[in-house]
C-alpha positions as CSV (number, residue, x, y, z in Angstrom):
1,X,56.9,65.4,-2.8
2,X,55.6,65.2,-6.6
3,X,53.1,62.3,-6.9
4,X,55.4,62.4,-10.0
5,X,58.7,62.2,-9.3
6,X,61.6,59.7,-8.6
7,X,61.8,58.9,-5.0
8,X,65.2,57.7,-3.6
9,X,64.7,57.8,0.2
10,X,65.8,54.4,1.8
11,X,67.6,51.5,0.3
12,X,65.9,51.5,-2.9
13,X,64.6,53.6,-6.0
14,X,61.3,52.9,-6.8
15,X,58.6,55.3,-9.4
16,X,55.6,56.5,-7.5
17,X,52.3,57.8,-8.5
18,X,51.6,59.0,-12.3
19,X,55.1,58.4,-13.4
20,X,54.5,54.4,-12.2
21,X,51.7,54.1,-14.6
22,X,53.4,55.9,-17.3
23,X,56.4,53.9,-16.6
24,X,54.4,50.7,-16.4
25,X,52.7,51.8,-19.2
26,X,56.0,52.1,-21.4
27,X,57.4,49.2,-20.4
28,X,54.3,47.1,-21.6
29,X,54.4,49.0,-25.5
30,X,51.9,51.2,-24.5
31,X,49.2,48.4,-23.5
32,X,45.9,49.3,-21.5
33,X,47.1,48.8,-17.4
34,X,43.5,46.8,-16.3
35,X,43.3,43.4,-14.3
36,X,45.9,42.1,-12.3
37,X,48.1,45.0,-12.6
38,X,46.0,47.5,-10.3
39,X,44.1,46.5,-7.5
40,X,40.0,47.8,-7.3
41,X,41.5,50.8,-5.6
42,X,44.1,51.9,-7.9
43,X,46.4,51.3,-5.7
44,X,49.4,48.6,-7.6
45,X,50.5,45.8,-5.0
46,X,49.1,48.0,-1.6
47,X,48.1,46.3,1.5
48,X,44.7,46.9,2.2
49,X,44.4,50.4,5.0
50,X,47.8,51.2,4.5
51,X,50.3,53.5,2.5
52,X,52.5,50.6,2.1
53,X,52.8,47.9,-0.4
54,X,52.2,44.0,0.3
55,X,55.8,43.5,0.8
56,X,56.5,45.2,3.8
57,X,56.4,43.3,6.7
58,X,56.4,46.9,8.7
59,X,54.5,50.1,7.9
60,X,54.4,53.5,9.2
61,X,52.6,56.3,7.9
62,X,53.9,59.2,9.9
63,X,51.6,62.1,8.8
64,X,48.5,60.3,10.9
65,X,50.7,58.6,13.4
66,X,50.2,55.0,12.9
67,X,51.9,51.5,12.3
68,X,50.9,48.6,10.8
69,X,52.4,44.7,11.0
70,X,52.0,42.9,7.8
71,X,52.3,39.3,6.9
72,X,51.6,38.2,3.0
73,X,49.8,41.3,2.4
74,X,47.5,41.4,5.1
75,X,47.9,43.6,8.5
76,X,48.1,41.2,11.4
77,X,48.6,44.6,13.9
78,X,47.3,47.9,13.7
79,X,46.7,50.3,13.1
80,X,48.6,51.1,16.2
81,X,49.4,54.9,17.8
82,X,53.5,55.5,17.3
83,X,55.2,58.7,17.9
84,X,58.1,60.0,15.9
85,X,60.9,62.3,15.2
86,X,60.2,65.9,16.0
87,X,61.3,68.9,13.8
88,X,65.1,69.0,13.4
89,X,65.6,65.4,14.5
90,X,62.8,63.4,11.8
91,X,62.5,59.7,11.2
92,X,63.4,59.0,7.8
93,X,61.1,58.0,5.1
94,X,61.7,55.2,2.3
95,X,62.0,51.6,2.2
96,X,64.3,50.0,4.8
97,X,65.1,46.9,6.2
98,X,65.1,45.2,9.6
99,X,69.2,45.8,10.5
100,X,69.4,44.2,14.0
101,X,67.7,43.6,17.6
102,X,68.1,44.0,20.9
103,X,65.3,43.6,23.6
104,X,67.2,45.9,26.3
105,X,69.3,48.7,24.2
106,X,70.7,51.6,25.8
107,X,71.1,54.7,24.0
108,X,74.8,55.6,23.9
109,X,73.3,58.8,22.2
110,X,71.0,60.1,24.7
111,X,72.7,59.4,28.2
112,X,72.4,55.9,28.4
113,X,68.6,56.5,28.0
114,X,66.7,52.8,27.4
115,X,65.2,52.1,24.4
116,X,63.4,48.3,25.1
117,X,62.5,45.9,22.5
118,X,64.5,47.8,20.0
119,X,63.9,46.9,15.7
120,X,67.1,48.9,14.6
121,X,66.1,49.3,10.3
122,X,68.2,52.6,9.3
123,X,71.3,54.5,9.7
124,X,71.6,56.5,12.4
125,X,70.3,54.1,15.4
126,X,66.6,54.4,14.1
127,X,64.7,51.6,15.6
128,X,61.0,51.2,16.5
129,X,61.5,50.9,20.2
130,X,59.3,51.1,23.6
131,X,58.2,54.6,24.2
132,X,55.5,56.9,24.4
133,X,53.4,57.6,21.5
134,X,52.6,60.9,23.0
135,X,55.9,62.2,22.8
136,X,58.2,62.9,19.8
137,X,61.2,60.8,19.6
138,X,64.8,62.1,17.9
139,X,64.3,59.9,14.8
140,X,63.2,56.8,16.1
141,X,59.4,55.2,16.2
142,X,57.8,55.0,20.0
143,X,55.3,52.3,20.4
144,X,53.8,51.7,23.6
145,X,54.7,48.6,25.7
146,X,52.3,46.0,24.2
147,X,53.0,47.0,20.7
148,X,57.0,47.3,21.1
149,X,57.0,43.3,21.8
150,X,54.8,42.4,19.1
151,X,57.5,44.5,16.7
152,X,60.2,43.2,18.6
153,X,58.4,39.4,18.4
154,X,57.5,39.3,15.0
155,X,59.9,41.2,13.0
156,X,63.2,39.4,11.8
157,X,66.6,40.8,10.3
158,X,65.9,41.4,6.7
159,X,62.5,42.1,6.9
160,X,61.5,45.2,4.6
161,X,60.1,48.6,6.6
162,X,58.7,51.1,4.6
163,X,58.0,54.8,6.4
164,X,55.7,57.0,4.5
């Protein structure tokens, strides 16, 4: 995608990259964007090690297969090794939220397959579930055991998800 373009993926519309700044930019009468705006790194309101911003209470960057809990902008967990969708059956990127739980889900998809300590966040049955981080998933995000409870533990219904 165009580090220029709209990006509608998820829940919500937000501007990315160069047409952020000229947005921001615009929006502030053409005033100089220094200081608070834009952290040291150039990155606007991005949690430290991560493509996600300080809002997110989950990350996941799926190009270099990692995850990240957040809390207040600062990662509490990761990053962590997560597996994800494989070619024809891809996890979604965008901004999402935490839909609903459930600690011992069966897939109704996949032959009753389990999928513990399940974070359901988009359409579809996507969760962040128990599995192996080796092997792709059909849309979902594997963690390994350890790392399924914390996301299970520490995430809440509501709580925003991004997927880069």
């Amino acid at each position: 995608m165009a580090r220029h373009a709209w990006r509608a993926e998820g829940r919500r519309r937000r501007i990315t990259g160069f047409a952020a700044t000229g947005a921001l930019t615009a929006l502030l009468g053409g005033a100089a964007l220094t200081g608070a705006a834009f952290a040291d790194d150039g990155h606007w309101n991005q949690t430290d090690g991560t493509p996600c911003s300080k809002h997110a209470r989950a990350c996941v960057d799926l190009a270099h297969n990692q995850a990240w809990l957040i809390h207040d902008g600062k990662v509490t967990r990761g990053p962590v090794g997560i597996s994800h969708g494989g070619q024809g059956k891809e996890t979604p990127t965008g901004d999402f939220e935490v839909q609903w739980k459930d600690k011992d889900h069966r897939s109704a998809e996949f032959n009753d397959a389990p999928m513990p300590y399940s974070v359901f966040f988009a359409d579809g049955g996507i969760a962040f579930h128990e599995g192996n981080p080796q092997n792709p998933s059909a849309g979902c995000v594997h963690l390994g055991h350890d790392d399924a409870v914390a996301w299970y533990d520490d995430l809440e219904v509501g709580d925003e998800v991004e997927i880069h």
